[in-house]
Phi, psi and omega in degrees: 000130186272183199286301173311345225252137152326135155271157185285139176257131183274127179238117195233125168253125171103140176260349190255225190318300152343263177326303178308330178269317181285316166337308207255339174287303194278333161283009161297288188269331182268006190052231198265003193282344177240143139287136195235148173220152186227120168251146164182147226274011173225130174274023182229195190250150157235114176308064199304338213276005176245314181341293192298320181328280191278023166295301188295338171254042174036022182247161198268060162346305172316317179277340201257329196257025185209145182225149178321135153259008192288314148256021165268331177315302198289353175272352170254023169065034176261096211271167193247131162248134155289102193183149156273116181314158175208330188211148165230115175236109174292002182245279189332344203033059142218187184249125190229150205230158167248125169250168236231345176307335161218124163011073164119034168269141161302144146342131189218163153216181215191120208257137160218142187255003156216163187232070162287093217246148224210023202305340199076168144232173172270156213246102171273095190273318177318300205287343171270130191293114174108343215295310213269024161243320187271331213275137173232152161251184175207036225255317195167163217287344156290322201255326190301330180277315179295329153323307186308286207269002145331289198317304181322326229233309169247012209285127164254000161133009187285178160310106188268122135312151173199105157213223175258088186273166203305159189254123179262114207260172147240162204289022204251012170242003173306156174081330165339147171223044208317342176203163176311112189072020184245201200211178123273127206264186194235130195275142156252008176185148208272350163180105170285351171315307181327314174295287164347321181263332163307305189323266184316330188288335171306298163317308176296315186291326190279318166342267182322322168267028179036076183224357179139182174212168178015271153009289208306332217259095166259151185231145206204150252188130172263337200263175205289313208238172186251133147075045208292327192303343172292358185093128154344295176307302185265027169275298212285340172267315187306308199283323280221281172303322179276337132304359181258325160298348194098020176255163198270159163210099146316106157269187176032042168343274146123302172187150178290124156275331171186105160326110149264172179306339177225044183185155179240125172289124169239136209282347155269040144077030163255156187239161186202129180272133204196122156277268304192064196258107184255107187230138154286122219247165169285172189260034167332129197268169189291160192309303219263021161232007168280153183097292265254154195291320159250033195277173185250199174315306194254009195080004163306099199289156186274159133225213156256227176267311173300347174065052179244146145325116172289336184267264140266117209299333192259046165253101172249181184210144200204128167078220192297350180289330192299136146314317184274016172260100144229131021284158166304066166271127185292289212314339187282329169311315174301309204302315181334298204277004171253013148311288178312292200303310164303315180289334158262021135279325130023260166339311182263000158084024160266333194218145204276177142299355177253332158279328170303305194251090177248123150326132144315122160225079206279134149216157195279091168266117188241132153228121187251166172262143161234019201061188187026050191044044182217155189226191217203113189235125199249146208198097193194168196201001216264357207262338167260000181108352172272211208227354208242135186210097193214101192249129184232149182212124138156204204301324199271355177269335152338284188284350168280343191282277187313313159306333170300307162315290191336286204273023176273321194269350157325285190255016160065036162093335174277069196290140182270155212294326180284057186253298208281343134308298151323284165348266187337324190287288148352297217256311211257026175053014204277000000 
């Protein structure tokens, strides 16, 4: 390619963990051989995995959880649109956008010559009947708050719910073979860690406000196991500590039918009485990519291990939008986007085929708070065909939870490649 000549352009939809990471990965790896462009319809990143932290501990989220990304792009030469996605046409290769800074723009489309989309999905809260009068999150920095000031102001002292309504995966990660003889496996819920850590941090909130203990706490489940994806062993330690603390555990839901003011419905017909319903809602991929050509059952893009479009190569796909992440998990997202990054430097003749092309090999590194400055650090593989199952409890997965924000927003999302070794190292005492 000569000096005069277009450079190929990279179009990455969606900005926060995903997005934000395959952006910095692939100009990591093709250098200055591309133009990256990133849409997305919010400029900053939103930290979900600290949002329950400051719920419980009264601080206002909205100042602590969130970082610009417009000028961390622009210092790897990455340009940004502010804009909502709307279409994708994959044999045109474009895209089409709204930009979204003020009310009633008009329409674009925008031409790329590789694609990566990195959209998240939606968090269907809409689809439970009753959610917006009775139902509290901890999701993002509005429901997060309002929970905050629920607690403060009306919480009367009642039966708290905490689970999951169900997750409707689609077939676009079937067949997959991430270890010998493993699967991706098919989810009744799209990621449990959450629950599990709301559980406790709750329980630690009632204490402290003299409202009760455990006991007041059911945590409930549409599938057979609670966090199956963390593994058999360590489900089994997790349930193990939480009946030994006093909390309820409801399985096999099946799915939430509806909130009511004092009670949550379930679809096998039980009722569970509740003041207080902290719910994880399903995981819907966005509208306008269902139906699409590199789409699953549910709207999920398909890819392969390498996180290419099997149908079209110059489609990748990362994090939750991807068929294949399950659970709805960053950390599989972190291993994605440096997958992406390699396979198109790959591509620009940066990066060898013997390095580029390693597999998704996804494991669940999970860290929840459990109050009183202590957490839970869960490390397995084994729910995809590996061998490794490892639940750690106390103060270092704590500082590692809480530090771990500090230093993403430190070093601007450029976490260093030995971070999650460490950490592992840390957490698992090696």
């Amino acid at each position: 390619m000569s000096a005069s000549e277009p450079r190929p352009h990279i179009l990455i939809l969606g900005g926060n963990f995903a997005g934000l990471a395959c952006a910095q990965k692939i100009r990591h790896y093709v250098g200055d051989k591309a133009d990256i462009t990133v849409i997305d319809r919010k400029s900053y990143l939103l930290f979900v995995p600290n949002i329950p932290g400051d719920v419980f501990e009264d601080h206002d989220p909205s100042l602590r959880e969130r970082m610009d990304i417009v000028p961390v792009l622009a210092k790897d030469k990455i340009d940004f649109i502010h804009g909502d996605v709307t279409a994708v046409d994959v044999d045109a290769r474009t895209v089409t956008f709204a930009p979204n800074e003020r009310a009633g723009a008009e329409t674009h489309e925008i031409v790329y010559d590789y694609l990566v989309v990195a959209l998240g999905a939606k968090l269907a809260f809409d689809q439970i009947e009753g959610f917006a009068d009775y139902g509290h999150t901890v999701s993002d920095l509005y429901h997060g708050n309002k929970l905050r000031e629920y607690l403060k102001t009306q919480y009367a002292g009642g039966p708290i719910a905490v689970g999951s309504a169900r997750f409707h995966q689609g077939d676009g990660a079937d067949g997959l073979v991430p270890y010998p003889g493993g699967s991706i496996p098919r989810a009744m819920a799209a990621c449990e860690g959450p629950p599990v850590e709301v559980m406790m941090s709750m329980a630690t909130w009632l204490k402290n406000n003299d409202k009760g203990g455990p006991d007041k706490i059911t945590v409930f489940t549409p599938a057979e196991m609670i966090a199956e994806d963390a593994g058999v062993d360590v489900v089994k330690q997790l349930l193990a500590l939480a009946t030994k603390m006093g909390f309820n555990y409801w399985n096999n839901t099946q799915d939430i039918k509806r909130l009511t003011k004092d009670t949550i419905e379930f679809a096998d017909g039980r009722i569970l009485p509740a003041e207080l319903k902290i719910i994880f809602p399903d995981w819907v991929a966005l509208p306008f990519l269902k139906g699409l050509p590199i789409s699953d059952s549910e709207g999920f893009i398909k890819t392969d291990l390498l996180m290419r479009n099997p149908d079209y190569p110059e489609v990748f796909a990362c994090g939750d939008c991807a068929a294949v992440t399950v659970p709805k998990l960053g950390a599989i997202g972190h291993q994605q986007s440096d997958i992406i990054g390699l396979q198109l430097g790959q591509v620009f003749g940066t990066v060898t085929p013997e390095k580029a092309d390693q597999p998704l090999k996804p494991e669940v590194l999970c860290i929840g708070d459990m109050g009183d400055g202590k957490a839970f650090w869960i490390h397995s593989n084994s729910w995809f065909g590996g061998d490794k199952q490892l639940l750690k409890l106390g103060r270092a997965p704590y500082f590692l939870k809480m530090r771990y924000r500090d230093l993403f927003f430190a070093a601007e999302g450029k976490v260093p490649a030995w971070g999650l070794d460490a950490a592992a190292l840390i957490a698992e005492g090696l």
